[in-house]
N, C-alpha and C positions, 0 to 999 in steps of 0.2 A: 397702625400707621396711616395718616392721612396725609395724601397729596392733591395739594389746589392746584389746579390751574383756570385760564379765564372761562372754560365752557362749566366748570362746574366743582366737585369733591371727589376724590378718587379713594377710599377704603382699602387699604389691603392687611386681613387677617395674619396675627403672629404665626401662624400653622401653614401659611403660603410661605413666609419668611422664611422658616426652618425647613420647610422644602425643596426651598433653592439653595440654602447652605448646605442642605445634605445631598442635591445633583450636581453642586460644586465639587463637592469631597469626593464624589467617584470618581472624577474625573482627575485628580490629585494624586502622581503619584508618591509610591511607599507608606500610602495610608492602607492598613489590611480591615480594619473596624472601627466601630466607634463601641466609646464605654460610658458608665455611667457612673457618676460618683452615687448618685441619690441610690440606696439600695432600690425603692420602689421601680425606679425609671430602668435601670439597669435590665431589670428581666418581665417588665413591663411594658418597658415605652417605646415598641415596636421599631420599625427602620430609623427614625430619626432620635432616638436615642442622643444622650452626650453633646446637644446639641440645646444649648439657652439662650434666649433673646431676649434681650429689656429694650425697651420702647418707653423714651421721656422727654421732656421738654427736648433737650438736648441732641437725641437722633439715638440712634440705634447701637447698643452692646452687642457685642456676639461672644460666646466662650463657647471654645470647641473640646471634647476630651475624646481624642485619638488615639489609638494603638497602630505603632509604625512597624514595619518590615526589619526583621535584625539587618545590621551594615548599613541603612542609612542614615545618611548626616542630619543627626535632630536638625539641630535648627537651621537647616537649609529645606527639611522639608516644612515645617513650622513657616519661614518663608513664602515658602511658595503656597502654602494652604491662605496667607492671609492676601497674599497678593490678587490670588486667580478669586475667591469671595468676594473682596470688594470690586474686582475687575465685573463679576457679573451682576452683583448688586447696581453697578454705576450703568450696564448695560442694560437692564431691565427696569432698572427704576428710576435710572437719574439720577445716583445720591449716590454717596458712600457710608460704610458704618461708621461711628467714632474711633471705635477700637471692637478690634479681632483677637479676642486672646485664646491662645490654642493650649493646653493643660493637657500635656502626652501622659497618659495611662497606666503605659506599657510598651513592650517592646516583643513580638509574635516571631520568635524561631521557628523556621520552615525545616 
């Protein structure tokens, strides 16, 4: 992702990207994990797992794949996971994504 502005060209790697989407999600509640649909990714792709970003003309995709807390209201948490992402996205970077799509997992009985 590149951001101009008049002093110069501002670079920021997809791997920063999905690190802010994945210290939003902590902070999100009735999310317990994330998962991973890609078998590799799943018991591979360390803390940021479940966690894709495409980067094109157009601005930024995110798809999230979460496993929520049993008794919470899906899509109020779904909700709130795309609101507070692009909340931080707009705070740190000055933009918003195009679209936040959250794709629940599962569902973690305690």
């Amino acid at each position: 992702m590149k951001i101009v502005n008049p002093l110069g060209e501002i670079t920021v790697h997809i791997n920063v990207l999905k690190h802010l989407v994945y210290q939003s999600l902590l902070e999100c509640y009735g999310l317990v994990k994330m998962d991973d649909v890609n078998i590799i990714s799943k018991y591979l792709g360390g803390e940021e797992k479940g966690i894709h970003i495409r980067d094109d003309e157009e601005g930024i995709f995110i798809d999230v794949y979460p496993v929520i807390s049993y008794g919470m209201k899906i899509d109020q948490v779904a909700l709130n996971v795309q609101e507070y992402v692009s909340y931080k996205f707009d705070e740190m970077l000055g933009m918003k994504p195009v679209e936040i799509n959250i794709h629940i997992l599962g569902i973690k009985l305690d």
